[in-house]
N, C-alpha and C positions, 0 to 999 in steps of 0.2 A: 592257557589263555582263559581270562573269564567266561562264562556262557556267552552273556549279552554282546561277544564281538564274535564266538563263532559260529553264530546262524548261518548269513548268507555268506559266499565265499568272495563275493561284491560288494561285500560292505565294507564303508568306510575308503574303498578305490575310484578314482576317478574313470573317466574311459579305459578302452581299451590302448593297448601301448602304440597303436596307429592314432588315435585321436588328440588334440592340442592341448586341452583341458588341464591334465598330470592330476595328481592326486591329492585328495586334498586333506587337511590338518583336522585331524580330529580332538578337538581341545579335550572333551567329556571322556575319551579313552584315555587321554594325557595325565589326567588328572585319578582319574583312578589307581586307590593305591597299593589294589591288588594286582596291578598289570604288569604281565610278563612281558619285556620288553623285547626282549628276544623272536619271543613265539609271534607277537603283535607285527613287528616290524618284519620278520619272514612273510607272514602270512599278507600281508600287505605289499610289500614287494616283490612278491615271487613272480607276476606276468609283467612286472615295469620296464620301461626300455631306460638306457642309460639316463637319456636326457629326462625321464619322469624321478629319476631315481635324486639327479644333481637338484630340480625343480624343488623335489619335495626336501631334499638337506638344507635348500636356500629358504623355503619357507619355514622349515625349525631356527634357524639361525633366526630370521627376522623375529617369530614368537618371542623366543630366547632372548634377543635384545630387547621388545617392548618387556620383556614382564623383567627385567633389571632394568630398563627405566621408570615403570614405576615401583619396584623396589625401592631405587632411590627417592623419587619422589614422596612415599609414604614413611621411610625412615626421617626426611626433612621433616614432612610434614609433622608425625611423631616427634619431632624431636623441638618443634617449635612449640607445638603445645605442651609439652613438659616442661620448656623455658618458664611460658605464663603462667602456669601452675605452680610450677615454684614460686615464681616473683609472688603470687599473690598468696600464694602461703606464706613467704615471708612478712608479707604486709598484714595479714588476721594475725603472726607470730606476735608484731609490732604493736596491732593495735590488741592484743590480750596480754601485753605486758603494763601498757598505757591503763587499760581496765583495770589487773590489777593494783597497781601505786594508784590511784583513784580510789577504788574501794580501799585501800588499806590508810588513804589518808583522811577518807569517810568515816571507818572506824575509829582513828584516835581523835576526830575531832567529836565526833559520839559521843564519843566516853569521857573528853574534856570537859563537853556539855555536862552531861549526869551530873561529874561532878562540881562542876561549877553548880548548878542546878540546887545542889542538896546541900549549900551552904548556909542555906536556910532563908529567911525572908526580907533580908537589906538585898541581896541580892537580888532575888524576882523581884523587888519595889524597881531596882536598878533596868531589870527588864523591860518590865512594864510600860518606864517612861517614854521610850519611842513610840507606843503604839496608841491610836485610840482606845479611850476606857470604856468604850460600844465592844470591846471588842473579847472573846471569853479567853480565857488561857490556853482552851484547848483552839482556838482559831489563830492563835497566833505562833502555836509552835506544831500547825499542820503538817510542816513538811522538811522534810530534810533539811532543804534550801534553807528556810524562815531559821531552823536552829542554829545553822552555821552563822548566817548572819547576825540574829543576836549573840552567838558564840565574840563574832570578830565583835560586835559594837559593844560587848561587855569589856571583854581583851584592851579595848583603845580607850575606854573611860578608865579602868583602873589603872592601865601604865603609862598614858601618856596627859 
C-alpha cells in the first residue's frame, strides 16, 4: 500500500462499525495508480460491519455508473466535434481547390495577356482606346483586375 494511505489506521474510514455514517469513497486513493487494491480495500474494511461493508459496494457501484455516464457523455461529445472538424475541413478542402482553378486560370490569362501585349503597337493603340488619354500605361494596367479586363475587351473587339 502506498505510504500516503498507511499513516493513520482511521484514514479514509468512516465511524466506528456501531455509528450510521459507513465509509466513505476515497476518489484521490481510487485514482492512484500505484494502489494496491487488495492491501487498500483490507485495510479499510477490516473493523466494518456488514451493513458498512454493502453501503460502501453501493457507493463504488454508483461512482462506477457516474464515471460511464460521463464516459459516454465525453465520447458524444468527442465525437461531435470531430463531426464539425471534418465538415469543415472539408469546406477549406473545397474552398483550396476553388483557390486553385482560380489562380491557375489567373495564370493563363497572364500569359494570354503578355502575349497579346508584345504584338506590338496596333494592339496597345487597340488598348488604349477605352481609356482616358490622362491616363499613363502603367495606371491602366495596375492591377490584375484592369489586365483581364482589357484582356476580355481586346478578346471581343478582334472576334466578334
Amino acid at each position: 500500500m502506498p505510504n500516503q494511505y498507511a499513516g493513520s489506521k482511521d484514514r479514509g474510514r468512516g465511524p466506528s462499525p456501531g455509528k450510521s455514517q459507513g465509509i466513505s469513497i476515497d476518489t484521490k486513493a481510487l485514482n492512484d495508480p500505484n494502489l494496491r487494491a487488495d492491501r487498500y480495500i483490507g485495510s479499510l474494511l477490516t473493523d466494518a460491519s456488514e451493513k458498512d461493508i454493502d453501503d460502501y459496494q453501493q457507493a463504488l457501484q454508483k461512482l462506477k455508473n457516474r464515471a460511464s455516464t460521463d464516459l459516454q457523455q465525453n465520447v458524444y461529445q468527442n465525437r461531435t466535434q470531430f463531426i464539425k472538424i471534418s465538415k469543415e475541413a472539408e469546406k477549406l478542402k473545397a474552398e483550396m481547390r476553388a483557390l486553385r482553378n482560380l489562380m491557375s486560370e489567373l495564370k493563363t490569362n497572364t500569359t494570354a495577356l503578355r502575349t497579346t501585349s508584345s504584338l506590338g503597337p496596333a494592339v496597345s493603340t487597340e488598348f488604349d482606346s477605352g481609356f482616358p488619354s490622362t491616363l499613363s500605361k502603367r495606371d491602366k494596367r495596375s492591377s490584375v483586375a484592369d489586365r483581364t479586363a482589357m484582356w476580355n475587351s481586346q478578346l471581343q473587339v478582334r472576334f466578334f
